[in-house]
Every structure is written in structure tokens, then in C-alpha cells.
N, C-alpha and C positions, 0 to 999 in steps of 0.2 A: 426579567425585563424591567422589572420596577427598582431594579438597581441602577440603570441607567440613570433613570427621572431624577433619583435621589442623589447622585453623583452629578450632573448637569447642573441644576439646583443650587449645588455645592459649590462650583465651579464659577457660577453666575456670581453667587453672592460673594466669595473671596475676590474676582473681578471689577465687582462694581467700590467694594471695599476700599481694596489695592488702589484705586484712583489711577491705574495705569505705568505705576510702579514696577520693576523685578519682583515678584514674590520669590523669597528663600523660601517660609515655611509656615503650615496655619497649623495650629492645634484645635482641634475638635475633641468635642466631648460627647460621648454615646452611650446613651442608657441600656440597660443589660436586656430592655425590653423591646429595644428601637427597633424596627420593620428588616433595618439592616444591620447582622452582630458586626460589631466593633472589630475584630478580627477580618470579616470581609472588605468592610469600608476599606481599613486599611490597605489590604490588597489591591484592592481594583483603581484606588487612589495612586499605588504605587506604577499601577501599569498606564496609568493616564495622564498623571501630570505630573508637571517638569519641575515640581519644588517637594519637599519633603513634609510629609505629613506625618502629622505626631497626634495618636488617638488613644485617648483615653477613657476605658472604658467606667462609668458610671453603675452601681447600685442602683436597683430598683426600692421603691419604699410601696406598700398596701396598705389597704383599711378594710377590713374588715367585717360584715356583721356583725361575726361573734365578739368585736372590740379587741383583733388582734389589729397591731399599725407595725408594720416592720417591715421587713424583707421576705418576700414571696418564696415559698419551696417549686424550683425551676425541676419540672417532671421531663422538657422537653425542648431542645432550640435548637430548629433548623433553622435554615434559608427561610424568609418569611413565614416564619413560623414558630412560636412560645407559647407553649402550656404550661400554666404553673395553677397552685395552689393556696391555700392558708396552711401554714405549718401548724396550725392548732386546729382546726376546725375540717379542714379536706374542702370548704368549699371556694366557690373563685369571688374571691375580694375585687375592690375597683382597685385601679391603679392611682398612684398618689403623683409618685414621682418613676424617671428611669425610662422610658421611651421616646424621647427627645436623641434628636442631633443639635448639638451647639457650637457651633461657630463661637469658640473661646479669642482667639489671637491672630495676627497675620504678621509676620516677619519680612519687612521687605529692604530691599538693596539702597 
């Protein structure tokens, strides 16, 4: 259901963007950590609106206690749902970067 909110959302803000324009096409940018993976957006995008969306899925960055900063070891990602790790250490780092949706561009007629 919370893919709805986050597709509405999406939908408002290319709208209010667009200024009332044709929109061809937005690119969005999706962190590999975001509520919704990059792969769904895309779909649900495809079933609901009338221009072409182009998403790009984003790298996540961590920090670590142990002074690891890099890229998370992903154990698990569903549907709202990401369990990862520190690939050095096993414990759960803060997120730096990678959980964002970004409205990058809008393409219009």
C-alpha cells in the first residue's frame, strides 16, 4: 500500500514541475536502500503513467562503528523490506547515502 503514497507523491511532484506541459519522460534516481527497489518503482510507474520512466538504480554508502564507510553487504531485499550489514564487522552501520528517490529530470513536449 505504501507504494501507492510513494508513486502519488511522484506523480504530484513531476505535475507540479511539468508546469502543465506533455511530460515525455522523468528520470528518477533510487537508492538500493529506498522503501521501494528501483525495479518495482519502475514497474508500477510503467502501469500508471502515460510517459516513460527511466530509473536508476543508486548505490548505497554506510559508516560504520568499526570505521568501515562503503557499501553495505545486502543479506536481504524485499518489498519494503532491507537487511544488510558491515561487510567487516557483521554489525548494522547508519546509512550515509542510498535510500532516497530523486526526481533527476523531466522531459516534456
Amino acid at each position: 500500500m505504501h507504494e501507492t503514497i510513494i508513486i502519488n507523491n511522484i506523480l504530484k511532484e513531476v505535475k507540479r514541475k511539468a508546469k502543465g506541459k506533455k511530460i515525455k519522460s522523468i528520470t528518477l534516481e533510487v537508492g538500493e536502500l529506498a522503501h521501494l527497489p528501483a525495479d518495482e518503482l519502475k514497474e508500477v510507474l510503467k502501469a500508471t503513467a502515460d510517459f516513460e520512466a527511466i530509473v536508476k538504480p543508486v548505490n548505497a554508502k554506510v559508516k560504520c562503528s568499526c570505521g568501515y564507510v562503503g557499501a553495505p553487504r545486502i543479506l536481504a531485499h524485499e518489498h519494503d523490506f532491507v537487511l544488510f550489514e558491515c561487510p567487516k564487522c557483521k554489525a548494522t552501520p547508519k546509512i550515509v547515502s542510498g535510500e532516497e528517490i530523486i526526481l533527476k529530470s523531466i522531459k516534456t513536449a
